[in-house]
C-alpha positions in Angstrom: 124.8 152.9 46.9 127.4 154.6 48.9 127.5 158.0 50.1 130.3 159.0 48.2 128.1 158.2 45.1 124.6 160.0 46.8 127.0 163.3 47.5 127.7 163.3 43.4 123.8 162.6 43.1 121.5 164.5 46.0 121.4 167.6 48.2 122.6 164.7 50.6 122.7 166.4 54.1 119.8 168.4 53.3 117.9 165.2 52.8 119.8 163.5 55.5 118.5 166.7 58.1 114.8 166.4 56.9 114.5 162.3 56.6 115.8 162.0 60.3 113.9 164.9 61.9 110.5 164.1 60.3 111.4 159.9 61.9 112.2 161.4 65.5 110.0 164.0 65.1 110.4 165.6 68.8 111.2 169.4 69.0 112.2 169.5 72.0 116.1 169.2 71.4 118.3 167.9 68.5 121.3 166.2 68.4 124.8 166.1 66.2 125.4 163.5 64.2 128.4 162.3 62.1 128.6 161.2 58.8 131.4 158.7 57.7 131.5 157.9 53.7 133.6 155.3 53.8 131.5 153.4 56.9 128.2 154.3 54.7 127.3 155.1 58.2 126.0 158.1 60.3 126.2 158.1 64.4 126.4 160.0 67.6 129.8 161.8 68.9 130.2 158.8 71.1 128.9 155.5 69.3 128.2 152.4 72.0 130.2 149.1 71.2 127.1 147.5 69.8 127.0 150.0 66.6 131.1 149.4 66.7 130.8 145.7 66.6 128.3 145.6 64.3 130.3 148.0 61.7 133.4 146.2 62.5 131.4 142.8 61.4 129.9 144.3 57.9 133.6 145.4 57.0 135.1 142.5 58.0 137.3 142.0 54.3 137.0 138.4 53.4 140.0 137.6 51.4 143.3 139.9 52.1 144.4 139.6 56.2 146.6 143.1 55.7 143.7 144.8 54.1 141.4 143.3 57.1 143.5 144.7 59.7 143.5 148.2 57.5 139.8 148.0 58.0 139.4 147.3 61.6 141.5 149.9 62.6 139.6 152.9 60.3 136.3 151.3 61.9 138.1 151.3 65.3 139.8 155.0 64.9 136.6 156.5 63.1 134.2 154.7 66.2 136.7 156.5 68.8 137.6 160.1 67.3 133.9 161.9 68.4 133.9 163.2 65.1 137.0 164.4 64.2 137.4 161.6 61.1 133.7 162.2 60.2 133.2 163.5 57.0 130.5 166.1 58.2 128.6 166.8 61.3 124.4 167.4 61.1 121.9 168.1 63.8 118.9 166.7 63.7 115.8 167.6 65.8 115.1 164.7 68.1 116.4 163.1 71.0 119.1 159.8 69.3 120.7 158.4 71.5 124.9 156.4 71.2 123.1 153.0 70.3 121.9 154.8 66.9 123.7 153.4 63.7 122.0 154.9 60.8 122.6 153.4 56.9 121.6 155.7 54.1 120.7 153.5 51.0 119.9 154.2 47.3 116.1 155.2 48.4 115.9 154.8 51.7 117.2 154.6 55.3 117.8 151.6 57.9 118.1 152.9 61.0 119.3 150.5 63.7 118.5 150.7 67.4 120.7 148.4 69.4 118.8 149.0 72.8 115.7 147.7 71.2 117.5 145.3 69.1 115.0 146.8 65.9 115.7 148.1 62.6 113.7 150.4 60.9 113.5 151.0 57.4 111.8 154.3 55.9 112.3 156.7 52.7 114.3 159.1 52.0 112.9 162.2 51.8 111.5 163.4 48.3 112.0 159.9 46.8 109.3 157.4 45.4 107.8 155.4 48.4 106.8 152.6 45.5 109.0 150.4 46.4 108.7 150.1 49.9 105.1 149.9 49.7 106.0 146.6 47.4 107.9 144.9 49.6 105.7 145.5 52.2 102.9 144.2 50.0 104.7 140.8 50.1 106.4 140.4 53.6 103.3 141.8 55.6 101.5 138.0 54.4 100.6 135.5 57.0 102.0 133.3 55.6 106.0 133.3 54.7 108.6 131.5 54.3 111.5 130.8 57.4 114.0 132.2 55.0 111.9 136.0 54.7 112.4 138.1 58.4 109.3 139.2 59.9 108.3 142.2 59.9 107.1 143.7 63.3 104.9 146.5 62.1 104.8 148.6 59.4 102.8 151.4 57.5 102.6 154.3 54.6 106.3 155.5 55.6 108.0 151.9 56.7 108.5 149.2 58.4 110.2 147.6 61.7 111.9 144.5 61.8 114.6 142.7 64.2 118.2 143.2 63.9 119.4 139.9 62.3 122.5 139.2 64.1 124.8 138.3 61.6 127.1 139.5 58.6 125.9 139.4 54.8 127.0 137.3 51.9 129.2 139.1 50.7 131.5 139.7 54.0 131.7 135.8 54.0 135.1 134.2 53.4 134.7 130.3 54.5 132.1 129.2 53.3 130.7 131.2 50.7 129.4 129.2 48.8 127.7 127.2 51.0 125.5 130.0 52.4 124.7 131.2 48.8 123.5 127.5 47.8 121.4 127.3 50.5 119.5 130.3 50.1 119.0 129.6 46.1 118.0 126.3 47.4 115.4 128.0 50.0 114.3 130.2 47.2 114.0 127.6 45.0 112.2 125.3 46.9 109.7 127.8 47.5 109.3 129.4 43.8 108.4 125.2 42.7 104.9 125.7 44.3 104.4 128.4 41.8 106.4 127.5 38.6 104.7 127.4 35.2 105.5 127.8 31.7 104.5 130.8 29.2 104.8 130.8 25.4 108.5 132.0 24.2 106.5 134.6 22.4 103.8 135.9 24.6 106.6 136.3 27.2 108.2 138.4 24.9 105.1 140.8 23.8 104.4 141.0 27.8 107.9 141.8 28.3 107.7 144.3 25.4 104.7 146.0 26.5 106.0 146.6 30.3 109.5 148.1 28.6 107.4 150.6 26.7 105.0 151.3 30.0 108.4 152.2 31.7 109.8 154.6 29.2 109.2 157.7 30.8 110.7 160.9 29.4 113.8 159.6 32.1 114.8 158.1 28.8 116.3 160.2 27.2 117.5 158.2 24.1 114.9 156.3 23.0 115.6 155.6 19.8 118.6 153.2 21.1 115.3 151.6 23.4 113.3 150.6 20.7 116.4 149.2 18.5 117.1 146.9 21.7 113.3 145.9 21.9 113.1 145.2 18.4 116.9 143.3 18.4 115.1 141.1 21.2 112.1 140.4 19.2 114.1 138.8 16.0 116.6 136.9 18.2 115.2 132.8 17.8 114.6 131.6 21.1 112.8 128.2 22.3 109.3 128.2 22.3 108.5 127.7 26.3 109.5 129.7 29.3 109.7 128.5 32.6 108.8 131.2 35.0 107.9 131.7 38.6 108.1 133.8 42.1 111.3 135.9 41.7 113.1 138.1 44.6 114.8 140.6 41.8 117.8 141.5 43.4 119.2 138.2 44.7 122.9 139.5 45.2 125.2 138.4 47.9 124.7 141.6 49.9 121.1 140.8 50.1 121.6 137.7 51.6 122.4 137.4 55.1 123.7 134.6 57.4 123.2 134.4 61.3 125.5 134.2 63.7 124.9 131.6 65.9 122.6 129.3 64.1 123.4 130.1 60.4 120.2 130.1 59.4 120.0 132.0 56.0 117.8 134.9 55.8 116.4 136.7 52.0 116.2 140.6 52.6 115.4 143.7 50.5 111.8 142.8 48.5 111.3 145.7 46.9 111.9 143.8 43.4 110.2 141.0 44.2 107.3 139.6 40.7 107.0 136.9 38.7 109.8 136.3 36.1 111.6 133.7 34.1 113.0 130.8 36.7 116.9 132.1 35.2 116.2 135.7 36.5 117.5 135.5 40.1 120.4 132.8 39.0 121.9 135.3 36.7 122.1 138.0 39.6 123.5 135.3 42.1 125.7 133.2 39.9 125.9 135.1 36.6 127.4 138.2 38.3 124.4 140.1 36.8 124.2 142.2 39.7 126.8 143.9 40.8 129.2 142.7 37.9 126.8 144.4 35.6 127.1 143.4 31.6 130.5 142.9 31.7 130.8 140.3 33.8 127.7 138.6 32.7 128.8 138.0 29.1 131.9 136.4 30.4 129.2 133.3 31.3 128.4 130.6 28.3 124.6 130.7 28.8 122.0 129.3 26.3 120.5 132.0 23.8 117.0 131.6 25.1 117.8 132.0 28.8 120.3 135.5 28.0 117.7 137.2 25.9 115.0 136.8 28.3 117.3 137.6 31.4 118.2 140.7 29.0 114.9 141.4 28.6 113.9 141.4 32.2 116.9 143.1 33.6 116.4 146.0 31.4 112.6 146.3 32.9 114.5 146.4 36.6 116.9 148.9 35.7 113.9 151.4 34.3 111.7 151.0 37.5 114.5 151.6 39.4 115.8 154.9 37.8 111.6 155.9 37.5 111.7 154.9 41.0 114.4 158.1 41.6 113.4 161.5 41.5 114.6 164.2 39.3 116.8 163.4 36.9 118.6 161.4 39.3 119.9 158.1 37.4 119.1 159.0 33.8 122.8 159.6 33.2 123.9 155.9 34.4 120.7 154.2 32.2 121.6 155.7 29.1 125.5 154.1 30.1 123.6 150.7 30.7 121.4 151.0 27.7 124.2 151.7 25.3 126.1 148.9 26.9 122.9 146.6 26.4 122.8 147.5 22.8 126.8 147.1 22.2 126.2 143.2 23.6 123.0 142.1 22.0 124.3 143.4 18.7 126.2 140.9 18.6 123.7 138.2 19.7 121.4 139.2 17.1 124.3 138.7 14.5 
């Protein structure tokens, strides 16, 4: 999610002011930061050329050379103003020093120290800390695959992990492909040691019964819930699903490639579960995720696997907006359920 969207959304610098001075916690002085939008980035007046290397790598545009050189020079001019093209400035109480890049996300916040080479990743203040207790649940094992970064510590409110020096999935022109085979190959390889099958119908009462946990009052219409459940119950699908180990949100900006050795790394957990062996394709070939709907009934996929990818997708979408505080992303579910029931509709037809 980018700023833009979480100033629509959230009190965003009021949460920005608390999240950061309860992380640095020192009273002794603060500092000014600046927020740029467009970057999805906050940083000091005077940002050192690690944090402007590394921003001009993420927006490094794949495809259009004109729109490339566009981009470098905003990163370039925003980097060197001290503020002036920021969108806001906030002072934070704590000591933050130039090699400080700091990436508000959806429910929480990476923030990147390029002296210590370390990332750390924390939640946003008065948001669910759920999910970042998941995926520490997972990567805090022993015993991991190569593809999964370490993590060098964590607790309650995060975890620390190094700086993977490289650029993500989606930034990557040449080669593209390549780097997203390999990591659905990785993934693969290491959701075989736990694959088994489940009765097409006993998937579908499980599947059922975690849809109806997750209706909260968040759902507002859930009369249009129940006709999706019951639309998926009718639909004729095969009698056995394969399912297995399942990151959850295996998009291209979750994947990332380093540098030097382009070795392929897996990142963001939070959604990781067991699901049908189809889930995690649909996301990273299907254009599940973030084509949404649209662009994932423009594939020709067997009945059986789109009902159950259906199925589970709509169980990610309600933990996530249950996962948000408020009311915050009840108005975009109801847009995704009604577009869910406009599409299966017509499967059930």
């Amino acid at each position: 999610m980018k700023i833009s969207e979480m100033l629509k959304r959230e009190n965003f610098y009021e949460i920005n002011r608390k999240t950061l001075s309860s992380f640095y916690a020192d009273g002794t002085e603060t500092t000014k930061l600046y927020i740029y939008p467009k970057l999805n980035a906050i940083v000091s007046q005077k940002p050192s050329s690690n944090v402007k290397g590394y921003l001009l790598c993420e927006y490094s545009v794949r495809s259009n050379i004109f729109k490339k050189i566009i981009v470098l020079m905003y990163v370039n001019l925003c980097m060197l103003s001290r503020g002036i093209l920021s969108d806001r400035a906030i002072e934070v109480r704590g000591k933050i020093n130039n090699d400080i890049l700091i990436y508000p996300c959806n429910k929480k916040y990476r923030i990147f120290d390029f002296k210590k080479q370390t990332v750390d990743v924390i939640i946003k203040d008065g948001f669910c800390a759920s999910d970042l207790r998941h995926e520490i649940e997972f990567r805090g094992k022993d015993s991991l695959p190569s593809f999964v970064p370490r993590l060098l510590s964590f607790s309650e409110k995060g975890y620390k992990e190094i700086i993977i020096d490289g650029r993500p999935l989606a930034r990557i022109g040449d080669g593209f492909q390549k780097y997203r085979d390999m990591a659905y190959n990785q993934l693969c390889a290491y959701m075989a040691s736990q694959a088994d099958v489940i009765d097409s119908k006993t998937y579908v009462r499980k599947l059922k019964r975690k849809t109806e946990e997750l209706a909260t009052d968040k759902v507002k219409d859930k009369e249009c819930l129940q006709k999706i459940i019951s639309t998926f119950e009718k639909i004729k699908i095969e009698d056995e699903i394969p399912i297995s180990f399942s990151h959850g949100d295996l998009q291209a900006g979750n994947i990332w490639v380093e540098n030097k050795t382009e070795k392929v790394f897996i990142i963001d957990w939070e959604s990781w579960g067991v699901r049908s062996c189809w889930y995690d394709k649909a996301v990273l070939y299907d254009n599940l995720r973030p084509g949404g709907l649209d662009a994932y009934f423009k594939n020709k996929i067997d009945i059986t696997e789109r009902v159950v990818v259906l199925f589970e997708d709509l169980i990610f979408q309600l933990t996530e907006l249950n996962n948000l505080p408020g009311n915050f992303g009840e108005e975009q579910f109801e847009k995704y359920l009604l577009q869910l029931n406009k599409y299966i509709e017509r499967m059930g037809t």
